[in-house]
N, C-alpha and C positions, 0 to 999 in steps of 0.2 A: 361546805366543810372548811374549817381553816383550823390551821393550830393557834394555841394563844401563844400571845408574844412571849417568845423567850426571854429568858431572864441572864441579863450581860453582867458582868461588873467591871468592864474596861470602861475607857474615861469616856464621858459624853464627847459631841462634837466639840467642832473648835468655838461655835458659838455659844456652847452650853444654854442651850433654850433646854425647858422642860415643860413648857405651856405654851402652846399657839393653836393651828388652824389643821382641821382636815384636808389632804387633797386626794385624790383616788384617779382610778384612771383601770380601764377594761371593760369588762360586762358594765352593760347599760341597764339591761332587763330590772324594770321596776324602780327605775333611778337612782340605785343605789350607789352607783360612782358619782351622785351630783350629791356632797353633803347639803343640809340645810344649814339654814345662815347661824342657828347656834353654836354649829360644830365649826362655827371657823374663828373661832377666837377662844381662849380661855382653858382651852381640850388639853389632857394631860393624859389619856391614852386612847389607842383607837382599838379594835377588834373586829375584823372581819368572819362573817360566817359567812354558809352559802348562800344567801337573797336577803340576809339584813346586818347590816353595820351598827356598833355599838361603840358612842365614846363617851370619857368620863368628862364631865366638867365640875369642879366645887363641889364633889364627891356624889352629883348628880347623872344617871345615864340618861344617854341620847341614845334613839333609836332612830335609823328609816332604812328604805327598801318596802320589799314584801311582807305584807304585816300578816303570812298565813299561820296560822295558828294563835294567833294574836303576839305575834316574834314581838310587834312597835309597841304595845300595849304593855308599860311601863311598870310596875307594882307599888303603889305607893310608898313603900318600903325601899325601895331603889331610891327615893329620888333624891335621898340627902346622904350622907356619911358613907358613901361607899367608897372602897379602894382600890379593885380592884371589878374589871370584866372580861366576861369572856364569850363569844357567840360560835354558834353550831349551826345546826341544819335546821334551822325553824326554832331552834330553845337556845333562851339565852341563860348566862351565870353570872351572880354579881358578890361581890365579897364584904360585909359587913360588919364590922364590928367580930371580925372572927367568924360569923354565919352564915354560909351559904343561902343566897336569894334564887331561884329557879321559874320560869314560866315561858309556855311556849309548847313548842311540838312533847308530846310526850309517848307518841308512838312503842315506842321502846322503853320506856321508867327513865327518858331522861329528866323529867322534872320532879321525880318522883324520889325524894332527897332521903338518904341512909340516915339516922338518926345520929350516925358522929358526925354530920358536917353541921351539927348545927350551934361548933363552939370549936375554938380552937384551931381554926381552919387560916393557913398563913399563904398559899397560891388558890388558884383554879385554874381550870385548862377544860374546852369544849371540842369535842369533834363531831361525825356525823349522828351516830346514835350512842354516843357514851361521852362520860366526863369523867374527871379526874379531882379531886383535893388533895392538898398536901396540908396536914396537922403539922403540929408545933411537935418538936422530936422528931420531924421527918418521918412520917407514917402516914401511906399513900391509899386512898380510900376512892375506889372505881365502883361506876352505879351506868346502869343504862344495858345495853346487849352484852358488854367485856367488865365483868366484876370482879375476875381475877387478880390478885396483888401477889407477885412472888416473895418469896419471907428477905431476901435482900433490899427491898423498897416500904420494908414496912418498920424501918429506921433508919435514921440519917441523909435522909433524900433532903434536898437540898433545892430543888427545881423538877418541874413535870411539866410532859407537854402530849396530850392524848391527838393520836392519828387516827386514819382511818377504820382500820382492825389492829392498831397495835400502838403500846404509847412507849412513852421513852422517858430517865430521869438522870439526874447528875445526885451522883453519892463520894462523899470523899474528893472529888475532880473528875468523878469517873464513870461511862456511861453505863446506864442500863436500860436495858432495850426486853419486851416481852409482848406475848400477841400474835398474828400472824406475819410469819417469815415466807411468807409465797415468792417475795420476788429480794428476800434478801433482805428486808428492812429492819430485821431485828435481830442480823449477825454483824454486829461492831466491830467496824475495822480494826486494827493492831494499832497500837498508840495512841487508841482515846481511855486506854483505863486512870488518865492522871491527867491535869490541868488544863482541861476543859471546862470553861464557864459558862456555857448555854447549850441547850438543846430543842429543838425544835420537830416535831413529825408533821408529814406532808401526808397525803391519802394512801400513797403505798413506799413511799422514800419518807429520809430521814437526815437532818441535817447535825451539824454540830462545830460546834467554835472556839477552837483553841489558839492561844498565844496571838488573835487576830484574825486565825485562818478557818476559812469555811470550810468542813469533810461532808461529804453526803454518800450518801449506798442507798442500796435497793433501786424500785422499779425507772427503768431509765430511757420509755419510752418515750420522752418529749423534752429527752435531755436535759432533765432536772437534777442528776446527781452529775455534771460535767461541771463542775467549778471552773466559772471564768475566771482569767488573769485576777481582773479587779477583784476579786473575792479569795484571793492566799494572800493578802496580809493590808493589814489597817484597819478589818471590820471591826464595828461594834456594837451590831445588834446583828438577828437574823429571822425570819417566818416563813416559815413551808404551808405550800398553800395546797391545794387538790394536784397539779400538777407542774407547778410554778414555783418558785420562791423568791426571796426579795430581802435584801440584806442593806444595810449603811455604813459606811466609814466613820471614821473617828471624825474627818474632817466633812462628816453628813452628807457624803455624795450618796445616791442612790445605785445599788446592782442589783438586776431583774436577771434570771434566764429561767428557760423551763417553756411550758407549751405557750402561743401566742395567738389562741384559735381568735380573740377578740383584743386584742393590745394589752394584755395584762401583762406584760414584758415590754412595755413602751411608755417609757412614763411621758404623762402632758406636761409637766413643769419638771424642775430641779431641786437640787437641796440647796442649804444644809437641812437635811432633816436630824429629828433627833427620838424618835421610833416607826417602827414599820410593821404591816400585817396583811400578808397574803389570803386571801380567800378562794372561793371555789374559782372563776376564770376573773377575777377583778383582782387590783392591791391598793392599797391606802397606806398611808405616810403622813405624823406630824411636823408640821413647817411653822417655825418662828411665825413668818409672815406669808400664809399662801400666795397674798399677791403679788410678792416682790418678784422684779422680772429676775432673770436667770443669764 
């Protein structure tokens, strides 16, 4: 499960890259932390799900990991002009031309696409057994286990980020949060109803980023909502993963905390990077130049 990358609009890093190389670093299982030699040059977004990785290159998707349900098994329709991706729990989402693209685990109707996403469609966002679009007017269309939209996200949203059992959206600067609240994840702290630029949902927590600074709530068993030092000011991107999350600085340094069952909170290399994407116990990161030493 991972959320898709939040949507920032503070300044890139200092190097202002927007195209380079995967690097990842956690869960091994099925080698999804080793990108292939495509993904390391030319990439302009990454997206982690739970057993397979998804990046864009020249509006082509890359897949690898666990190919079960045929997650790597590309649609030919993917393989050029796309904008935007997003991966889940065995089903991927690709954004084209305004169209949602779908294939992979469908357990639950997650590939099994509502008839408005197939025009007009300006985000996507994948979780475990549901997804998310955002239309043009901000009108939020959920498909999969959670098909619920409450009538405040079905204008003016602005960004979506689908979690576990519950997603999350920015409207006007200001969060909205719907779904299951078991451990808190979708009672918004005081202060994010305004100038909040990204949002982000983890599998039972929930992030969000304002004026630089990271907030997080809900479940806080592997101290995922404990914001470190490094993460109350300079961030500029953020992704909540299953129980982890993984944020950047302006000046593209990398911040991990959250559970560490396998080093997903340890990265192998450094920045600058200039996006990041948390998955189920793994995270990945674009880097100018993966190989540069650190």
């Amino acid at each position: 499960m991972t959320a898709a990358l939040a949507v920032s609009s503070l300044a890139q890093p200092a190097s202002a890259a927007t195209v380079g190389g995967v690097i990842a670093w956690g869960k091994p299982d099925y080698d999804v932390t080793i990108p292939p030699p495509d993904a390391l040059t030319g990439v302009t977004a990454v997206s982690a799900g739970s057993t397979t990785a998804l990046a864009l290159k020249g509006g082509a998707v890359l897949a690898w990991g666990a190919n079960n349900w045929g997650a790597n098994e590309i649609p030919a329709a993917a393989t050029s002009g796309v904008s935007q991706i997003a991966s889940g729990w065995g089903h991927e989402l690709a954004l084209k031309s305004g169209k949602v693209i779908a294939w992979g685990n469908n357990w639950y109707g997650q590939t099994t696409l509502p008839a408005s996403v197939s025009s007009g469609v300006i985000a996507i966002s994948a979780s475990n057994m549901h997804s998310l679009a955002l239309k043009q007017g901000g009108l939020v269309v959920s498909w999969g286990t959670r098909t619920d939209v409450p009538a405040s996200a079905q204008s003016g949203v602005t960004a979506i980020s689908a979690g576990g059992d519950h997603n999350l959206a920015l409207k006007n600067g200001g969060v909205l949060a719907w779904g299951s609240n078991t451990y808190g994840q979708t009672t918004v702290p005081a202060g994010l109803s305004s100038g909040v630029t990204a949002v982000s949902a983890g599998f039972n927590h929930s992030l969000a980023l304002k004026a630089g600074r990271v907030y997080a709530w809900g479940r806080d068993n592997f101290h995922q909502t404990e914001v470190p030092p490094e993460a109350l000011s300079d961030v500029a991107g953020i992704d909540a993963g299953f129980n982890h999350n993984v944020a950047y600085k302006t000046n593209g340094d990398i911040v991990v905390w959250g559970s560490n069952f396998v080093g997903e909170t340890a990265p192998l290399s450094c920045g600058p990077v200039f996006a990041v994407s948390a998955g189920d116990n793994d995270s990945f990161a674009l880097k100018e130049d993966p190989a540069a030493p650190c």
